[in-house]
C-alpha positions as CSV (number, residue, x, y, z in Angstrom):
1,X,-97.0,111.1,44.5
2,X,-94.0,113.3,46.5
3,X,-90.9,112.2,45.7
4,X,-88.7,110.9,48.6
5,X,-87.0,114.3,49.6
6,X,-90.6,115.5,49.6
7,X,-91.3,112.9,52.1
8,X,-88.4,113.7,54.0
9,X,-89.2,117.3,54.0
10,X,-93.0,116.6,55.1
11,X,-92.2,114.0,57.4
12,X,-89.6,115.5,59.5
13,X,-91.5,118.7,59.6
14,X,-95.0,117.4,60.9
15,X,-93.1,115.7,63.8
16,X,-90.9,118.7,65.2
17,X,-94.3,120.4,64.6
18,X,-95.8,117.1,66.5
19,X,-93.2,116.9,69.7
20,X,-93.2,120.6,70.5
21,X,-94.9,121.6,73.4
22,X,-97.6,123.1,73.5
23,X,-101.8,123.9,74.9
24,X,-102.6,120.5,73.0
25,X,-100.0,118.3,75.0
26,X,-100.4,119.9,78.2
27,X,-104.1,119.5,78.1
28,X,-103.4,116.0,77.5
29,X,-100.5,116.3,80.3
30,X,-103.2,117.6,82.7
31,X,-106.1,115.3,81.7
32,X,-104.1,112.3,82.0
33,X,-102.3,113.4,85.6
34,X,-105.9,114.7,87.1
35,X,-107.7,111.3,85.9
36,X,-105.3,108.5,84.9
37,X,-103.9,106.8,81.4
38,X,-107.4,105.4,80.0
39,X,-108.6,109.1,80.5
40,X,-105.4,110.5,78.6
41,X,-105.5,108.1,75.8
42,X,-109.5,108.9,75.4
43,X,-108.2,113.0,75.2
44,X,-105.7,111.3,72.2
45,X,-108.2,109.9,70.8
46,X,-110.5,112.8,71.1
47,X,-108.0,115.4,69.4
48,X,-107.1,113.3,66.5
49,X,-110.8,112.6,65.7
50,X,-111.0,116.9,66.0
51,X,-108.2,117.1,64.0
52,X,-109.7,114.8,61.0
53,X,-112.7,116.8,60.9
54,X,-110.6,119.9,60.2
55,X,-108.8,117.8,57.7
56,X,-112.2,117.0,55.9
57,X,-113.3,120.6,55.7
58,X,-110.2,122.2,54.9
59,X,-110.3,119.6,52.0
60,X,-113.3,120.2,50.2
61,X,-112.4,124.1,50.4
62,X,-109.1,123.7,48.7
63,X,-110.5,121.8,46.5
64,X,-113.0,124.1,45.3
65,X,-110.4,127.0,45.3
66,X,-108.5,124.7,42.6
67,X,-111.0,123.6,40.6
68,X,-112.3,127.5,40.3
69,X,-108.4,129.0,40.3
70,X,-105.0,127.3,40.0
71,X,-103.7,131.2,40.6
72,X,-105.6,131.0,43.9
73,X,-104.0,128.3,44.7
74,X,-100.9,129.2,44.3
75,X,-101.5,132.5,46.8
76,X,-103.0,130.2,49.3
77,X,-99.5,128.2,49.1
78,X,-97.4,131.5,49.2
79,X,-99.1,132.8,52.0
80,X,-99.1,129.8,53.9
81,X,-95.5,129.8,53.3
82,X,-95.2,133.1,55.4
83,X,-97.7,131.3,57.8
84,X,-95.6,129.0,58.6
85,X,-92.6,131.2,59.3
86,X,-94.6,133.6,61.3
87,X,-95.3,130.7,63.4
88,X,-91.9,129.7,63.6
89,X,-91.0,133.0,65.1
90,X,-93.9,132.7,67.3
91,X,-92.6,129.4,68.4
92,X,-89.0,131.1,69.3
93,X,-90.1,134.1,71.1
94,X,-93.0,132.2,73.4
95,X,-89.8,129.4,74.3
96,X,-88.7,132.7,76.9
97,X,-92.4,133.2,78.0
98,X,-93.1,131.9,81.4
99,X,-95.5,129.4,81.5
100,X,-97.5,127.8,84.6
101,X,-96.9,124.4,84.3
102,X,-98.9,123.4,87.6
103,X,-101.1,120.4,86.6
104,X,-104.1,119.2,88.7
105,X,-103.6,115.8,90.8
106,X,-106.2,113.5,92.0
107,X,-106.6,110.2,89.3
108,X,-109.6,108.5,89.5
109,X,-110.5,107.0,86.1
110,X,-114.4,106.1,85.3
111,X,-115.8,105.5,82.5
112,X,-118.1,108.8,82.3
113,X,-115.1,110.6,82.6
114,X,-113.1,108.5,79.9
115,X,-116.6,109.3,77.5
116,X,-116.0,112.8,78.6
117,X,-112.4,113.5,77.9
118,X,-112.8,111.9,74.7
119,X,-116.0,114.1,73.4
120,X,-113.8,117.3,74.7
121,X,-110.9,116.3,72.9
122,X,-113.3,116.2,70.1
123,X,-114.5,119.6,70.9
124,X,-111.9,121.7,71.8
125,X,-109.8,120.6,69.0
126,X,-113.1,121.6,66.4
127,X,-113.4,124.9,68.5
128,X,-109.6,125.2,68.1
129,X,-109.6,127.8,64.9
130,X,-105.6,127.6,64.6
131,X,-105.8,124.2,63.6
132,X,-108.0,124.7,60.7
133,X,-105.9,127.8,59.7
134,X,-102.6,125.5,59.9
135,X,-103.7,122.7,57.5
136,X,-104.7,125.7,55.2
137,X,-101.2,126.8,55.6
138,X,-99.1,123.6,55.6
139,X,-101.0,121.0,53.8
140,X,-101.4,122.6,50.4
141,X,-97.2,123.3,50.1
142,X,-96.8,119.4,49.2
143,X,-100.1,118.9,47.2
144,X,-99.3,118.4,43.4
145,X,-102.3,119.6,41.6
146,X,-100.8,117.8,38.1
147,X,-101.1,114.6,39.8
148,X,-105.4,115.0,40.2
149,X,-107.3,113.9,42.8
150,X,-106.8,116.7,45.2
151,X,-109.1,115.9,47.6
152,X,-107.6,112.5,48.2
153,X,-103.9,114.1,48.1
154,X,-105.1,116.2,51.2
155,X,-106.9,113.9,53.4
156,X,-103.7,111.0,52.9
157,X,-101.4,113.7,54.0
158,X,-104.2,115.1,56.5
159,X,-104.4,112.0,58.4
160,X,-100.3,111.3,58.0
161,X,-100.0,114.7,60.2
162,X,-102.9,113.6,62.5
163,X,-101.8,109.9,63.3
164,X,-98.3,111.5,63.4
165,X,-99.7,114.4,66.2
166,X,-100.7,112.1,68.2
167,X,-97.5,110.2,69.1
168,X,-96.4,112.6,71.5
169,X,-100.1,112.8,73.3
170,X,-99.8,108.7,73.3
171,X,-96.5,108.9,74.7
172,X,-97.5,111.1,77.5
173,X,-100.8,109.3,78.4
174,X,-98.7,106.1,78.9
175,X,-96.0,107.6,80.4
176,X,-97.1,110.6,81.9
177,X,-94.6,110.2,85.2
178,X,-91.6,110.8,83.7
179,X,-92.7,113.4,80.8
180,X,-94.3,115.6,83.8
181,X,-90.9,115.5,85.9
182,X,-89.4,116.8,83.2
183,X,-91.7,118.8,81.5
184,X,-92.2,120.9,84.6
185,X,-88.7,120.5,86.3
186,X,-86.4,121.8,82.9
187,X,-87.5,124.8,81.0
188,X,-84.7,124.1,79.3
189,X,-86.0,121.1,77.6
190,X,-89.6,123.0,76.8
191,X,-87.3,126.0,75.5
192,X,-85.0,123.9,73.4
193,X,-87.6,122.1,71.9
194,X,-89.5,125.4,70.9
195,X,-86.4,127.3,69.6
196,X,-85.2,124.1,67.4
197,X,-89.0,123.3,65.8
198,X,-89.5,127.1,65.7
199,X,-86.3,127.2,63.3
200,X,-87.5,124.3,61.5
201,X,-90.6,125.8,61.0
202,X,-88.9,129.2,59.7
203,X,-86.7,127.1,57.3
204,X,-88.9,124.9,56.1
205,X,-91.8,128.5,55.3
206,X,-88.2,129.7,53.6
207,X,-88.2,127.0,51.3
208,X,-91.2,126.5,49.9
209,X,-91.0,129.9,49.2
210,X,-88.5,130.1,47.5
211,X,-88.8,126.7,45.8
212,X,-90.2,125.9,42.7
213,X,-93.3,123.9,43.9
214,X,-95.5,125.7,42.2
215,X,-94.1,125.1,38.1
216,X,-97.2,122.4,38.4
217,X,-99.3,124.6,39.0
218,X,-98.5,126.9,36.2
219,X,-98.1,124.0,34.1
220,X,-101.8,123.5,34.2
221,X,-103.1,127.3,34.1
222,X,-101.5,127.4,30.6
């Protein structure tokens, strides 16, 4: 089990990762303006059932990697690590990138089209090959391989950062109003946002680093 700073630590960074802005919650943004709530909350739906099916495969790989190298592992946490400050610079320079925030309007919900915008949420989050490389790079930093069951550790904490993922798409499904005014009308909110989970994101890749996460794992090689 983590230990409660552990927690903290994993918590707070899966929901600045969670509330930035981003392709995910403007699809759902658009989706939900263009077609209505019920079709917003099926795109939720849709993206967190993606994102457990990444969850399940990155599992079983890390798994493997441990049971054939506990060395292995530990690269795989160092260089998602530098993964996850790379994206936090990413994060900080694309908050001064213009972006088109013109969204589609003309609701009309159906139940064909809630089916549909569920089975693309499903889709384009499978398709999405960033997400699989981001639960390679985040997930494994709070695994502890003395504690056993590895597979287990990363699905729990899998599904914690899905469920968690999706409070910001739910949010915006059911109150998609509001969130558009001013998600289009203040780039300074979207740029905030970025800048602050960008720096979280650079911190937190800092860390782990630099922490001593990985005496487990050495524990066990020797």
């Amino acid at each position: 089990m983590l230990d409660f700073e552990t927690w903290i630590i994993f918590i707070s960074a899966s929901l600045a990762l969670a509330f930035t802005p981003g392709p995910g919650m403007l699809y759902v943004l658009s989706r939900t303006i263009s077609g209505g709530k019920a079709v917003g909350v099926a795109s939720t739906f849709g993206a967190a059932s993606g994102g457990l099916i990444h969850v399940f495969g990155a599992s079983i790989g890390i798994s493997a990697i441990l049971a054939t190298s506990a060395i292995a592992f530990t690269i795989i946490k160092y260089l998602g690590a530098v993964f996850l400050i790379y994206l936090g610079l990413k994060m900080i320079f694309s908050a001064f990138k213009k972006v088109d925030m013109k969204c589609p309007i003309s609701k009309g919900e159906s139940e064909e089209e809630i089916k549909s915008a569920f089975n693309q949420g499903i889709i384009s989050e499978v398709l999405n090959p960033k997400t699989a490389i981001f639960f390679l790079a985040f997930i494994p930093q709070f695994i502890r391989p003395a504690d056993g069951y590895i597979f287990a550790q990363f699905i729990a904490l899998g599904m914690i950062v899905v469920v968690l993922n999706a409070i910001p798409d739910f949010l915006i499904a059911f109150f998609s109003e509001p969130i558009e005014k001013l998600w289009i009308s203040s780039s300074k909110f979207r740029k905030g946002q970025k800048v602050i989970s960008g720096i979280c994101l650079i911190g937190l890749g800092a860390y782990l680093a630099m922490s001593g996460s990985n005496k487990e794992i050495h524990a066990t090689s020797t």
